[in-house]
C-alpha positions in Angstrom: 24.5 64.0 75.9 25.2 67.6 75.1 26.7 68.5 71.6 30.1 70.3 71.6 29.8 74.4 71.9 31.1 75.6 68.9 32.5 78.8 68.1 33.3 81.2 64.9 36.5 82.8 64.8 36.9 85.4 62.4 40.2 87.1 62.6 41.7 89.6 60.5 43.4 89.4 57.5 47.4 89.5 58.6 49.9 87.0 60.0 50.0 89.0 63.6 46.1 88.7 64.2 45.8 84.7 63.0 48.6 83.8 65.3 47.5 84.4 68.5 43.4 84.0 67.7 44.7 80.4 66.5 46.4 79.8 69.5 43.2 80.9 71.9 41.6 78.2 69.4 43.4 75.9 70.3 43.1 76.4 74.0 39.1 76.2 73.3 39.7 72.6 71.7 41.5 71.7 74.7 38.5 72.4 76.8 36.2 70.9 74.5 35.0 73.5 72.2 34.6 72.8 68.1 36.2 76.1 65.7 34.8 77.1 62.8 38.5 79.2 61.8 37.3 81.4 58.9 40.1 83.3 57.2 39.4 85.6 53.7 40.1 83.6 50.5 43.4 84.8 50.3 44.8 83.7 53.1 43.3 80.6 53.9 45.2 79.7 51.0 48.4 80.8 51.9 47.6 78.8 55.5 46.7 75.7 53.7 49.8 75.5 51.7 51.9 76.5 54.3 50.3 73.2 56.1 50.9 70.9 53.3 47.3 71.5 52.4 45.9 69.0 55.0 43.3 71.1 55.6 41.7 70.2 59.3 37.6 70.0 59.5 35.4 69.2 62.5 34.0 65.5 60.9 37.9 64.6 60.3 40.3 64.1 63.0 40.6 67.9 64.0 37.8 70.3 65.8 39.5 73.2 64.1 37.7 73.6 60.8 39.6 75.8 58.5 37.1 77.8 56.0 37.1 80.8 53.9 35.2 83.6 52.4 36.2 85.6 49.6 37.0 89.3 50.4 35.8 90.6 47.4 39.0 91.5 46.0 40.4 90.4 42.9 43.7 87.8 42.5 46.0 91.2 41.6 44.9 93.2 44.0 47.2 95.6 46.8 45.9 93.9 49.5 48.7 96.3 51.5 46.2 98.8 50.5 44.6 98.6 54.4 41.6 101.4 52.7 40.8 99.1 50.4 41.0 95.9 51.6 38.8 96.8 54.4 36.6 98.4 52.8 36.1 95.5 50.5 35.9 93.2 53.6 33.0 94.9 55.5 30.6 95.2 51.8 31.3 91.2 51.1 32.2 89.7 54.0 29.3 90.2 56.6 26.2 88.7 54.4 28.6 85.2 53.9 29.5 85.1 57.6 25.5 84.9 58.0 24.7 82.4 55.4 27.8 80.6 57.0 26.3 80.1 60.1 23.1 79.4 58.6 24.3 76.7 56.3 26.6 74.8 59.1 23.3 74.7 61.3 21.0 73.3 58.2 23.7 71.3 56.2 26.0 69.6 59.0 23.4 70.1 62.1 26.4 72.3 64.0 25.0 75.5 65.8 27.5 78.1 66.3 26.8 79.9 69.7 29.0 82.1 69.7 31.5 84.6 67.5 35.3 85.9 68.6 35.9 88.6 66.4 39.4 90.6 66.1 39.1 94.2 66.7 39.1 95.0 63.1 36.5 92.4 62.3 34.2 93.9 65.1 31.6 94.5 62.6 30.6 90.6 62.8 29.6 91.6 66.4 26.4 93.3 64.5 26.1 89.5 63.0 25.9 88.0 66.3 23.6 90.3 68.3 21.1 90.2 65.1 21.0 86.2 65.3 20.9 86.1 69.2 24.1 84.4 69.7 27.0 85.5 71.8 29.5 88.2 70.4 33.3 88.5 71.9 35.8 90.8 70.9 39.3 89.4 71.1 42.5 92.7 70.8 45.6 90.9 69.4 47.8 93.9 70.5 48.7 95.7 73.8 46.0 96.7 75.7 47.6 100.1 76.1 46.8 100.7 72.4 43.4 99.8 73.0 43.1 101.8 76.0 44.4 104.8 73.4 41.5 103.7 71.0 39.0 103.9 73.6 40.5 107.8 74.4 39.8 109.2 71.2 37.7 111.8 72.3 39.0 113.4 75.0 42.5 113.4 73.3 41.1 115.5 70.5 39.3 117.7 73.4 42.6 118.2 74.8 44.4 119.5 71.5 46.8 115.9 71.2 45.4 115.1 68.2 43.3 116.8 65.6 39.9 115.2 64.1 42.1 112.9 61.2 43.5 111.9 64.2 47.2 113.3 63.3 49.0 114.5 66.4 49.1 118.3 66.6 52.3 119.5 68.5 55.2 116.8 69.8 54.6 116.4 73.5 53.8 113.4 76.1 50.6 112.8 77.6 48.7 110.7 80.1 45.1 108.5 79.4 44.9 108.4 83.8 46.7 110.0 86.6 48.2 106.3 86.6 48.8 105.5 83.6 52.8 106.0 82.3 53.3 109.0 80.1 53.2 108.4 76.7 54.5 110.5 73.8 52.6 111.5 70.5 55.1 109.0 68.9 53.1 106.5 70.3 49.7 106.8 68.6 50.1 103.8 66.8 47.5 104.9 63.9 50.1 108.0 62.8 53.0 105.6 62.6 51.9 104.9 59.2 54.5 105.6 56.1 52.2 109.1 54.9 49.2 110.8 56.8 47.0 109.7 54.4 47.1 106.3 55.1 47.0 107.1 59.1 43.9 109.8 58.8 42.4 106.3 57.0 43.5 104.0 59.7 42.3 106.4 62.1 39.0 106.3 60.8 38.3 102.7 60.5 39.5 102.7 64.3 37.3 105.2 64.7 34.0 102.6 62.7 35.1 99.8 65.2 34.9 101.2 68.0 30.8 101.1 68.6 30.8 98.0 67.8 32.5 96.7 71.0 29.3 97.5 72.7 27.9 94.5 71.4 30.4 92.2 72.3 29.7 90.9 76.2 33.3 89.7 76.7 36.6 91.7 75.5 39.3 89.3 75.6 43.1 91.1 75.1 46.7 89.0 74.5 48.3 90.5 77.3 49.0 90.0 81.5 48.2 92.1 84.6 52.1 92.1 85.1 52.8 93.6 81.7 50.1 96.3 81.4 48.7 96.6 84.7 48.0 100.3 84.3 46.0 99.8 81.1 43.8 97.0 82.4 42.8 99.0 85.3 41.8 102.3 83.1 39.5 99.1 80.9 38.0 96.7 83.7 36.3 95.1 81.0 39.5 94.1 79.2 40.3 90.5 80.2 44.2 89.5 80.2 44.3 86.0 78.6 48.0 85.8 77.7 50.2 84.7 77.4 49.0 82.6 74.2 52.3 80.3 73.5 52.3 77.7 71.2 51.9 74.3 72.7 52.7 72.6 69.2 49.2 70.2 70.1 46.4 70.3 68.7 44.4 70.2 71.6 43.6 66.6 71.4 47.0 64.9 72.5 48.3 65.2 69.2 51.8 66.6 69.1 52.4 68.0 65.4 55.7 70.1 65.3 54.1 73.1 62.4 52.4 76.0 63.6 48.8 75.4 62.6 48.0 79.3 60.8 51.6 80.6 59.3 51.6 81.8 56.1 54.8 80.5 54.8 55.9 76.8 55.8 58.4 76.9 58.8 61.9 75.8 57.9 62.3 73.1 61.3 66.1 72.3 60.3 67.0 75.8 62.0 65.9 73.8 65.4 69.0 71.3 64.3 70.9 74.4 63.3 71.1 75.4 67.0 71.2 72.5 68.7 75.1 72.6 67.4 75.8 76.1 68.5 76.7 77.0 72.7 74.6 78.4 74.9 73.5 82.0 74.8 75.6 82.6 71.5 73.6 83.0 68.9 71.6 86.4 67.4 68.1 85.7 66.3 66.4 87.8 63.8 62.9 88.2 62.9 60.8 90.9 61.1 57.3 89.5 61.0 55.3 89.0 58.2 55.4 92.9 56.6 59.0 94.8 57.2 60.8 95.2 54.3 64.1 96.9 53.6 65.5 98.2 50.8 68.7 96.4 49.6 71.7 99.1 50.8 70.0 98.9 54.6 69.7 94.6 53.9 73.1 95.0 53.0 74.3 96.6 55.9 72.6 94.7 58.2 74.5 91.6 56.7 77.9 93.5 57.3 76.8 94.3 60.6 76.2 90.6 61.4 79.5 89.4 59.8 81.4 92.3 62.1 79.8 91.2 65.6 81.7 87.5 64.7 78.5 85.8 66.5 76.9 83.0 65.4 73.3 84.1 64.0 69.9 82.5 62.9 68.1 85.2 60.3 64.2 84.8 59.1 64.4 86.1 55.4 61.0 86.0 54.1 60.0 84.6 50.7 58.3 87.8 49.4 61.1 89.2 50.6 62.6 92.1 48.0 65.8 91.6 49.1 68.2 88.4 48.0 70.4 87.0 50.6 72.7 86.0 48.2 74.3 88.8 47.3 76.9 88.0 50.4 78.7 85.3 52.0 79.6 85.0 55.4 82.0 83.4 57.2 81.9 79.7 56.9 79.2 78.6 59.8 78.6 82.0 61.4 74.8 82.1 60.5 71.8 80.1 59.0 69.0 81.9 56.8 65.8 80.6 57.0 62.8 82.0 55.0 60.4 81.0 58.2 60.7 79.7 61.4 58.9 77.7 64.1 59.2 81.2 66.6 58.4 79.9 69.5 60.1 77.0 69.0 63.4 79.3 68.3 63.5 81.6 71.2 62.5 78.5 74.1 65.9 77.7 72.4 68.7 77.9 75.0 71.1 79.0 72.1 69.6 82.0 71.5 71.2 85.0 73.1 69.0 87.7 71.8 66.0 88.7 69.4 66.7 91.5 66.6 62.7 92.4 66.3 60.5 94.9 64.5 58.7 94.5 68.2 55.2 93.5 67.1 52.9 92.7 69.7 53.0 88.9 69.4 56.7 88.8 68.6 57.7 91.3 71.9 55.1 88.5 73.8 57.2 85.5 72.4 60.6 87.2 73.5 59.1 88.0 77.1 57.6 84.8 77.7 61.0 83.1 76.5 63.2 85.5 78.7 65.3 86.4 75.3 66.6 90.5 75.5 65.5 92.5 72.4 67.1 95.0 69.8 64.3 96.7 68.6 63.9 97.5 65.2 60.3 98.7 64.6 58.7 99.3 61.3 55.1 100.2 61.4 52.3 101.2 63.8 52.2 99.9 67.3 55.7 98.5 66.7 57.0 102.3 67.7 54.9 101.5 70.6 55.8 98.6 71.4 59.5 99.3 71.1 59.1 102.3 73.8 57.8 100.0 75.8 60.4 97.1 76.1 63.5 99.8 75.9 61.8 102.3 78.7 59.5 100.7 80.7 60.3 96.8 81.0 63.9 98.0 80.5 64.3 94.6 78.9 66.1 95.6 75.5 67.8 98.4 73.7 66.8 100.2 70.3 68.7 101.6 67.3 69.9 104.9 66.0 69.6 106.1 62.6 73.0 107.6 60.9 71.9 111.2 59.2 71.1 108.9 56.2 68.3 107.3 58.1 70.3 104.4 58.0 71.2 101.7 60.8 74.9 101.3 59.8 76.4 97.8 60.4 79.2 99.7 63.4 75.5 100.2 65.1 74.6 96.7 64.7 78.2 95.5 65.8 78.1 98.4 69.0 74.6 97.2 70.3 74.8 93.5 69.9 77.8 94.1 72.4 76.2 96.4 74.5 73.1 94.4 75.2 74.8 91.3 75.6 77.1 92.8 78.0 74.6 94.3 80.4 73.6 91.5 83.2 70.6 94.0 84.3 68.7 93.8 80.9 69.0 90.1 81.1 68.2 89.3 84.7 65.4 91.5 84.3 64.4 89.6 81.4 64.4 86.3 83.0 62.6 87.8 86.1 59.5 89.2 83.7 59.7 85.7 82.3 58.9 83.8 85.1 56.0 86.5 86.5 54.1 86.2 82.6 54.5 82.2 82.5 52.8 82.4 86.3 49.8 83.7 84.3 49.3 80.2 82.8 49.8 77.7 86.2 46.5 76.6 87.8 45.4 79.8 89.5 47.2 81.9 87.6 45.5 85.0 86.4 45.5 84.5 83.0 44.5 80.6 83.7 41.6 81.9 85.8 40.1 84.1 82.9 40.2 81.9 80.2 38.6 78.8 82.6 35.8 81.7 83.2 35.0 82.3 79.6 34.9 78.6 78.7 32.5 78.4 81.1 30.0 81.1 80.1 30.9 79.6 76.6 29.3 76.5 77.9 26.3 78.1 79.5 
């Protein structure tokens, strides 16, 4: 009888790349694969207590082991600081990954056959093609972006960016007579808060990037209905989204957490709208980095309050804003400081998604058929927004008052305005349906995954 294939996943170090490698985890379990899940130090921890620290290993009940390597940083330490962190990452990280595979082989007689590395972490693809075992490179955002990545060259040649990779004039641009224009505002490596930081993102980008020759199979969380434009410019790019929570662990076990969050999801928000009607109530959810200062918090509050809607609003822990400055209405809204997402926007309560549009969040709300306000704060969120407002036409953004505030009349005006447009919503509900055709027997996302498992298995 032939041992279980088991496979290292090594994602990277933020709450938008462990979802949806977790998820693809999970799908591996289902088809009989063993996970050696190895998260930095830091946030292993924050995973484990999130879980209630029952930590999952492959001798226990669960074939998702959970294990960590330190990333070299100390307790203290600005691990916001992407320059650093990274930095830190690829001089302590690599070496343990090695000795990681090498003790599971000698110490628990597991041999790992092959390593699904996140973009960022594409340097464990070196690992893997030193060892002789397979190397797979797995893009947690829209394949667009990497489609930009892999452009780098010719878009300096043609004078849209300059060699830090800073955009050099405002203008829009095509990556294939195919492909949709795109503006400058969408090279998601400038989006960052000061061009430092995005000439250092840039060139990390720029490190990865030869590594993807090593891996044999680039996996990307995304669909051939979503992006078809950017999956024919990379053939090699395989759609496998998209990657929804199925809240079991692969095994028949139904367990209602999220196995990977880094805060511990507050379920009583799912009994929260079970009492509210149909379609009524405003979800909002900022992902695991946004944060706003306390006169914009303040106003989104009042904006809230003014649109006399029912509302469910994700208010992080690390949060620097305290939502108890105000009170609302009695029973308009619920604040939770995490939610079970998915869970939230499968909801039929939920009328739309307020969303800083991060990759896995914009999938969530597409999959789910929920219209978006956009509300981008970083990176590909700009991206990301641009593409749900003006190409999937499935959502509306925000305008700044001269301030470079959203003022709580905007909030109020485009609650209404969204809600009242029957367009936006059917055209939600049809791109539902054609991105949950992906995962049906013989759908195209379906397909690639079942061809992966079985070179897995070779």
């Amino acid at each position: 009888m032939s041992l279980p294939t088991t496979v290292l996943v090594l994602p990277a170090p933020a709450q938008g790349h462990v979802n949806p490698i977790m998820i693809l985890s999970q799908r591996l379990v289902q088809n009989g694969c063993n996970i050696i899940f190895v998260n930095t130090e830091f946030i292993h921890n924050k995973v484990i207590t999130s879980m209630g620290n029952q930590e999952g290993s492959i001798t226990g009940g669960s074939r998702v082991k959970l294990v960590s390597i330190p990333d070299g940083l100390g307790p203290d330490a600005d691990r916001n600081n992407l320059k650093e962190l990274f930095s830190s990452i690829m001089n302590n990280m690599p070496d343990k990954i090695a000795k990681l595979i090498e003790d599971v082989r000698l110490k628990d007689g597991v041999t790992v056959t092959c390593i699904v590395a996140d973009f960022s972490m594409a340097w464990a693809l070196e690992i893997a093609s030193k060892i002789g075992i397979k190397g797979v490179m797995f893009y947690p955002s829209a394949a667009s972006l990497l489609a930009m990545n892999c452009s780098i060259p010719r878009l300096i040649d043609d004078g849209i960016i300059d060699s830090n990779g800073l955009p050099i004039t405002q203008k829009t641009f095509q990556l294939s007579p195919s492909f949709p224009p795109m503006d400058t505002n969408s090279i998601w490596w400038a989006k960052m808060f000061d061009s430092g930081s995005a000439k250092e993102v840039f060139n990390f980008v720029v490190h990865c990037m030869p590594n993807l020759e090593l891996a044999e199979w680039w996996l990307c969380h995304t669909t051939t209905d979503l992006e078809p434009e950017a999956l024919s410019y990379l053939p090699k790019l395989l759609p496998i989204g998209p990657l929804l929570r199925s809240y079991d662990d692969g095994e028949g076990v139904t367990d209602e957490r999220s196995l990977g969050q880094f805060w511990e999801e507050d379920l009583s928000c799912i009994n929260w709208l079970d009492q509210q009607p149909h379609a009524s109530v405003i979800y909002l959810a900022f992902g695991s980095t946004t944060h706003f200062d306390n006169k914009q918090f303040m106003e989104l509050a009042l904006g809230l309050e003014l649109t006399n809607r029912p509302f469910l609003w994700v208010v992080r822990p690390d949060s620097n804003c305290n939502n108890s400055m105000f009170e609302f209405k009695e029973n308009q809204g619920k604040i939770v400081e995490w939610a079970p997402q998915q869970k939230v926007l499968s909801h039929p309560a939920i009328a739309c998604f307020v969303s800083h549009c991060g990759w896995n969040s914009t999938i969530e709300g597409l999959s789910n058929g929920v219209p978006f306000l956009c509300w981008p704060y970083i990176v590909d969120q700009f991206f990301d927004k641009t593409y749900i407002c003006d190409v999937l036409k499935v959502g509306l953004g925000f305008d700044s008052d001269e301030n470079g505030l959203i003022s709580r009349e905007e909030i109020k005006d485009k609650v209404e305005k969204l809600l009242s447009d029957e367009n936006i919503r059917s055209r939600a509900h049809v791109l539902k349906e054609k991105l949950l055709n992906n995962l049906k027997d013989g759908g195209t996302s379906s397909e690639n995954l079942n061809k992966f498992v079985m070179w897995l298995k070779e």
